[in-house]
C-alpha positions in Angstrom: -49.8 -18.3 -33.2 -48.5 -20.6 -30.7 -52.5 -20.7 -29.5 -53.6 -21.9 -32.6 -51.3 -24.8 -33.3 -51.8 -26.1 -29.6 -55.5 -26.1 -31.0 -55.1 -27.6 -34.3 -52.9 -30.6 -31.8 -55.0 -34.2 -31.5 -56.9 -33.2 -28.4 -58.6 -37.2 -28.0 -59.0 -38.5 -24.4 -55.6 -39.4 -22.6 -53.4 -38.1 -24.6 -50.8 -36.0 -22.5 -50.4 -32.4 -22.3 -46.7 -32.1 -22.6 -46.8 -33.9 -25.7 -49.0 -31.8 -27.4 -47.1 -28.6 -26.4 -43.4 -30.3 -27.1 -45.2 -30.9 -30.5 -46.3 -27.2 -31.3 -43.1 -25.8 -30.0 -41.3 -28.0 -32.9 -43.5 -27.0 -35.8 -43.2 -23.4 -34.0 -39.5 -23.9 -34.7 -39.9 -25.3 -38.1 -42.2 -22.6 -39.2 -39.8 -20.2 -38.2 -36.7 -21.9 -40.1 -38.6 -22.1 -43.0 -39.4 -18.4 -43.5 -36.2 -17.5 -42.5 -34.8 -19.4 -45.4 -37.7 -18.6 -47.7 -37.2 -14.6 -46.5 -35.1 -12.2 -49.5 -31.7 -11.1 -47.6 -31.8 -7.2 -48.3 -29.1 -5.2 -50.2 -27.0 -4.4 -47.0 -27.4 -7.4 -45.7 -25.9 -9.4 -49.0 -23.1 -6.6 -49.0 -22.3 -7.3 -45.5 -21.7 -11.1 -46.4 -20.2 -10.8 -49.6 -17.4 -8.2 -47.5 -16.7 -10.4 -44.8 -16.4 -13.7 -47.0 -13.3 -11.3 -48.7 -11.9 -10.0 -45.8 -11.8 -13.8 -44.5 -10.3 -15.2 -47.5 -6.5 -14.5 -48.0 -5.1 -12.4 -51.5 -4.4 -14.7 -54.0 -2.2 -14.6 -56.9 -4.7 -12.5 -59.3 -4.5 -9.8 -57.0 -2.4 -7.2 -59.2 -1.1 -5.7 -55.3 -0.4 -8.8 -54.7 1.2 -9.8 -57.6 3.3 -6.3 -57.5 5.0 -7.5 -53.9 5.6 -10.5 -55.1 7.6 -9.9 -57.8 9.5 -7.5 -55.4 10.5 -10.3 -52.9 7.7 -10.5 -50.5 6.3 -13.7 -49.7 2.7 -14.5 -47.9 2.9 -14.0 -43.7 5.6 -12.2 -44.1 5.8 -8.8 -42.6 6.2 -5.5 -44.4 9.5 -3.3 -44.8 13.3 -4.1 -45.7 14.1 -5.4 -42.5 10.5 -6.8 -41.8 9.2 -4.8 -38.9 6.4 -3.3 -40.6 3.0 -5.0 -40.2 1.4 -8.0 -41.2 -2.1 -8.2 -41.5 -3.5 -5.4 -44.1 -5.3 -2.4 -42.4 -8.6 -3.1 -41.3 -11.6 -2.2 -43.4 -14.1 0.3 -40.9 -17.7 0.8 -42.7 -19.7 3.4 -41.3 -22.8 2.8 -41.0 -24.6 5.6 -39.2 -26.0 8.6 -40.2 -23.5 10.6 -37.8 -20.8 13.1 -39.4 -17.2 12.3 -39.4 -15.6 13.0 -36.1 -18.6 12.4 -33.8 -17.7 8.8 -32.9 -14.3 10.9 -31.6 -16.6 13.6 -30.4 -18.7 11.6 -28.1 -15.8 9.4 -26.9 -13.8 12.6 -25.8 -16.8 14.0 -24.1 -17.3 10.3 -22.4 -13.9 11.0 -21.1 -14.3 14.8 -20.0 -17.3 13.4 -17.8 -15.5 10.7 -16.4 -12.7 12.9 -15.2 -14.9 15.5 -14.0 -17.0 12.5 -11.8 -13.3 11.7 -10.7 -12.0 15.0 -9.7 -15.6 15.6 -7.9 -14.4 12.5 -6.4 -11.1 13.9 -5.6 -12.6 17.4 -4.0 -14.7 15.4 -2.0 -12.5 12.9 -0.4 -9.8 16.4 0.3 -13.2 18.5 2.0 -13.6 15.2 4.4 -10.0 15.0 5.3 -9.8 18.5 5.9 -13.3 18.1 8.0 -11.4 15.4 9.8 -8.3 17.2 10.6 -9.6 20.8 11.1 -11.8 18.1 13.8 -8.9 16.5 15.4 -7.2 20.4 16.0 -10.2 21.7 17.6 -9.9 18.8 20.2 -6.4 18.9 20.7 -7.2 22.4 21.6 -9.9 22.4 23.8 -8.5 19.8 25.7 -5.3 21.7 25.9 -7.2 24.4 27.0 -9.2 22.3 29.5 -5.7 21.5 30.7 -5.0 24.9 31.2 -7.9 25.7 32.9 -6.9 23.3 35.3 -3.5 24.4 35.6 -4.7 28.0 36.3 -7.4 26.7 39.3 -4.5 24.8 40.9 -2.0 27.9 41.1 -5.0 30.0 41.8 -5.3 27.9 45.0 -1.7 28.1 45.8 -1.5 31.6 45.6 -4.1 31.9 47.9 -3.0 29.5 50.2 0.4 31.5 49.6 -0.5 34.7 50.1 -3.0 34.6 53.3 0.2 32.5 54.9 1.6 36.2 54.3 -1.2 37.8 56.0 -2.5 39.2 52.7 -5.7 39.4 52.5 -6.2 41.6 49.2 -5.0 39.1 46.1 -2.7 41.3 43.6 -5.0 40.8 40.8 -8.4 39.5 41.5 -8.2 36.5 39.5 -5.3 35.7 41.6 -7.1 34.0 43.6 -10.2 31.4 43.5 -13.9 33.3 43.4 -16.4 32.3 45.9 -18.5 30.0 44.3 -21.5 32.0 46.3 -20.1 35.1 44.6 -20.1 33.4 41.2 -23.6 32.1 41.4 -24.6 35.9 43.1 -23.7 37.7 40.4 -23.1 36.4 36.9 -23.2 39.9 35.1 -20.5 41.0 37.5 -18.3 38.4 36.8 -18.6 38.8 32.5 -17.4 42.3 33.1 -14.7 41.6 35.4 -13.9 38.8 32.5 -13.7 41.3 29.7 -11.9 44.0 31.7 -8.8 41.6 32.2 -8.8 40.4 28.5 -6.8 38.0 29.2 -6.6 34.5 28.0 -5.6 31.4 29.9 -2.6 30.6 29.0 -1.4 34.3 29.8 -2.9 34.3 32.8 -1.4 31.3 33.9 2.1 32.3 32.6 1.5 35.6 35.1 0.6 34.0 37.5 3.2 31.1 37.5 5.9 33.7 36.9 4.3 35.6 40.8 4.6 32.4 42.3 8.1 31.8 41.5 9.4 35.9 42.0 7.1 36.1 45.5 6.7 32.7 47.2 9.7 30.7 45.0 6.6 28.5 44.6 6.5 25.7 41.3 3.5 24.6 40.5 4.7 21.4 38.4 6.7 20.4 41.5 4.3 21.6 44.0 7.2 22.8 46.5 7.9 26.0 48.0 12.3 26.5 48.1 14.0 28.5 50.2 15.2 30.6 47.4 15.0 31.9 43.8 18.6 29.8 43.9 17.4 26.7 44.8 14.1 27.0 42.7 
């Protein structure tokens, strides 16, 4: 449409472009003004205006409701009740317009709301899984460097003992893991040293405890001060 009026325009010689479109888009406009006045409003359409224009315009005096609370005191903006703290404006009018059953509107809103909770306690799980993930993370560290700690622990009086014990002229540790392997013998024989491993079952911390506990009884030996007393007294 808007084609055919730019080809209907006064196309002469030097006349400008922009004029001739500026001049279709106004009859465009004009055309379309007219058939919207000349177009028949449809039933709903007319009841739609006619309802508003009411609900718009204030009760007047031929109202018989009207007329009825005025004769029993009330006066217009004036709010409902004996003491006045009822309401003012009359109860809004809701049309329904859709095809729907009653209830649906309430039906679909609560269901709205049931997946929005659900998305927030997914949202909730979630965040608790990380945060367990994190802390369950920050354990496991603490303990293996603990246990690193430990290990250490356990090397060090495993070296005193030794040192200990051979200034005794004892050559035979009580317990094997008394004393430090030979790292020759550790790389020698690996399979040897997992069963020797297993046969002790014991874990770090108890062997260090043992072993701490020998070199206080035999040697009155402290490994945190690193100093060998005179006696169990003075330890």
């Amino acid at each position: 449409y808007l084609l055919e009026l730019t080809l209907r325009q006064d196309v002469r010689p030097g006349l400008p472009m922009v004029r001739r479109m500026k001049e279709a888009i106004q009859k465009e406009e004009k055309q379309k003004e007219a058939n919207e006045k000349n177009r028949q409003k449809s039933i709903k359409e007319e009841e739609k205006e006619r309802r508003d224009l009411v609900l718009q315009s204030a009760l007047g005096n031929e109202n018989k409701g009207f007329a009825l609370l005025q004769k029993m005191g009330y006066k217009s903006g004036q709010a409902l009740g004996k003491s006045g703290e009822g309401i003012v404006e009359p109860i809004p009018l809701n049309i329904k317009t859709g095809l729907s059953g009653l209830g649906h509107d309430e039906l679909k809103k609560r269901k709205a709301e049931e997946k929005l909770e659900n998305y927030r306690q997914k949202l909730h799980m979630k965040k608790q899984a990380n945060e367990q993930a994190a802390d369950q993370f920050r354990i496991r560290f603490k303990n293996k460097q603990e246990e690193r700690k430990m290990e250490g622990d356990l090397r060090k009086s495993q070296r005193a003992c030794q040192q200990l014990d051979m200034q005794k002229d004892i050559d035979v540790p009580k317990e094997t893991w008394y004393w430090l392997e030979p790292e020759e013998e550790d790389k020698k024989d690996e399979e040897d040293k997992e069963d020797e491993c297993t046969s002790t079952d014991l874990s770090v911390s108890e062997k260090l405890h043992i072993l701490t506990a020998y070199l206080r009884e035999e040697h009155f030996y402290c490994i945190w001060c690193g100093t060998t007393y005179e006696g169990e007294n003075k330890l």
